[in-house]
C-alpha positions in Angstrom: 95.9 84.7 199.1 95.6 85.1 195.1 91.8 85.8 194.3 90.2 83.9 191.8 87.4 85.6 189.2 85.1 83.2 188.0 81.8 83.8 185.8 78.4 82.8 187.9 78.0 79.8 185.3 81.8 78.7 186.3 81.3 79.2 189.9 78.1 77.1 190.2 79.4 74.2 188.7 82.5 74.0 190.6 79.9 74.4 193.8 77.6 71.5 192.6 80.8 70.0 192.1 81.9 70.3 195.4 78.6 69.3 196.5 78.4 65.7 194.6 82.2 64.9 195.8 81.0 65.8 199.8 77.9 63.4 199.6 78.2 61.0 196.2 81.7 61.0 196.6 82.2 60.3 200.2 79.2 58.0 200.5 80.8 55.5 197.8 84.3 55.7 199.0 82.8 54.9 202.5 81.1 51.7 200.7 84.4 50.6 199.3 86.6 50.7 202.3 84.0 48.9 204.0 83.9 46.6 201.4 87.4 46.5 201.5 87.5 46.0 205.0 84.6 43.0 205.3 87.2 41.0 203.2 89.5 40.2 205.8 93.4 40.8 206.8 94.1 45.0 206.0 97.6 44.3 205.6 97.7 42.4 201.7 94.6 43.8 201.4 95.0 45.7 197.7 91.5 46.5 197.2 91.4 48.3 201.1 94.4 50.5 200.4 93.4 51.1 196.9 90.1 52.1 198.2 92.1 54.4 201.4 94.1 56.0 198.3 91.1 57.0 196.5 89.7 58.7 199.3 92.7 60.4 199.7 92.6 61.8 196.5 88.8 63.0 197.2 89.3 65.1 200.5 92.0 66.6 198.3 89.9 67.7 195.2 87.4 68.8 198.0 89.8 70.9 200.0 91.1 72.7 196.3 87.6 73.2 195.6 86.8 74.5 198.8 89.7 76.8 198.5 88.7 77.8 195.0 85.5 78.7 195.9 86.4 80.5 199.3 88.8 82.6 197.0 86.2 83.3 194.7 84.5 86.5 192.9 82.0 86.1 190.6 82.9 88.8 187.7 80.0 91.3 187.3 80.3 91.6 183.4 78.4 95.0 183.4 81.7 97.2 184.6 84.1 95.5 181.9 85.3 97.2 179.4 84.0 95.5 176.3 86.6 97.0 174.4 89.7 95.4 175.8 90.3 91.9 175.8 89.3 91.0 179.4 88.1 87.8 181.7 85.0 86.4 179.8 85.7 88.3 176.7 85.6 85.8 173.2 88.4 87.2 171.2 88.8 86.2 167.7 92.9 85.8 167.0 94.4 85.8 163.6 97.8 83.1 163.9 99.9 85.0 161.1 102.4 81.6 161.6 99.8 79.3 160.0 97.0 82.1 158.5 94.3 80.1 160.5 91.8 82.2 162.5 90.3 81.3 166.1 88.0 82.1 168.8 89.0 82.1 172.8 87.1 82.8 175.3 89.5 84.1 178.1 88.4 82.7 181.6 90.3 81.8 185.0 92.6 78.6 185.3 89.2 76.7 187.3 87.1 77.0 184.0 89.5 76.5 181.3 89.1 74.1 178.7 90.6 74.3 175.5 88.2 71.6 173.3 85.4 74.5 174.1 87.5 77.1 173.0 88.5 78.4 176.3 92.2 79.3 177.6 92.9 80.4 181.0 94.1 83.9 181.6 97.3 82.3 182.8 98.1 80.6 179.9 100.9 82.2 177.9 98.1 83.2 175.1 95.8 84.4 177.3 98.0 86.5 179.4 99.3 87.8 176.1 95.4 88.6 175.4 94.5 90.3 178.5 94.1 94.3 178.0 94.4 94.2 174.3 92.3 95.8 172.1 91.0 95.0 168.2 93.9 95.3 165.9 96.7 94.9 168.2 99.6 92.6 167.3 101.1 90.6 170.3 104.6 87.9 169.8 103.8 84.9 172.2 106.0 82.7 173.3 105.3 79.1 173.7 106.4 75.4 174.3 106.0 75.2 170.7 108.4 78.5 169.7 106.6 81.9 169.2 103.5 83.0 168.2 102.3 86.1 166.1 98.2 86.6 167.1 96.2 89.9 165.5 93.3 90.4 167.5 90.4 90.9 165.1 87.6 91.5 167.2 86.7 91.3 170.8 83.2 90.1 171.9 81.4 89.5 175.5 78.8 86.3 175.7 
């Protein structure tokens, strides 16, 4: 089973997460099938097997996040080499195909989210990224054609 690195701030929020879905969650899906249910025939009842779908789709997100979290290490950023572009590092990426410079903070495919600025270390960039250092010159390619990034600095937050 693939191990998963996540920062502490990742991993608690995926937990309280987790946490809301179990009690929240299941409490209000409970509500709504028995809602559902109180309304009479279960055979063209919409509103019971929309209500049996959604909690389908719960105890799914809860078993991944279970699974995410039971596959878990939090990264201890004290033994990473600041020097290399690494999980939690902010690197600062020149795009020589438009001239425009950005920020990434590199992080696992759980705490991704690109409107914050931060790629997953299985995205084709940051894989590209990963064990680079300042000044290097990688050729990424992506849905949208290749990619020429200059790393300009590296940075740990």
């Amino acid at each position: 089973m693939a191990k998963n690195y996540l920062s502490k701030e990742g991993y608690e929020r995926l937990d309280a997460e987790l946490k809301d879905l179990k009690t929240r969650g299941r409490k209000e899906i409970a509500e709504e099938i028995a809602e559902a249910r109180a309304k009479g025939d279960l055979s063209e009842n919409a509103e019971y097997d929309a209500a049996k779908e959604a909690q389908g789709m719960l105890e799914k997100r809860i078993a991944e996040l279970e699974n995410t979290l039971a596959t878990s290490s939090i990264i201890d950023e004290k033994n990473i080499d600041s020097s290399k572009a690494y999980l939690l590092s902010t690197v600062e990426i020149k795009n020589h195909n438009v001239g425009k410079t950005m920020n990434y903070m590199l992080v696992s495919k759980d705490e991704a989210d690109f409107s914050s600025g931060k790629i997953s270390v299985d995205s084709p960039i940051g894989a590209a990224l990963l064990g680079k250092e300042v000044g290097d010159i990688i050729e990424v390619k992506v849905p949208a054609g290749n990619l020429k990034l200059e790393i300009l600095s590296i940075s740990r937050s």
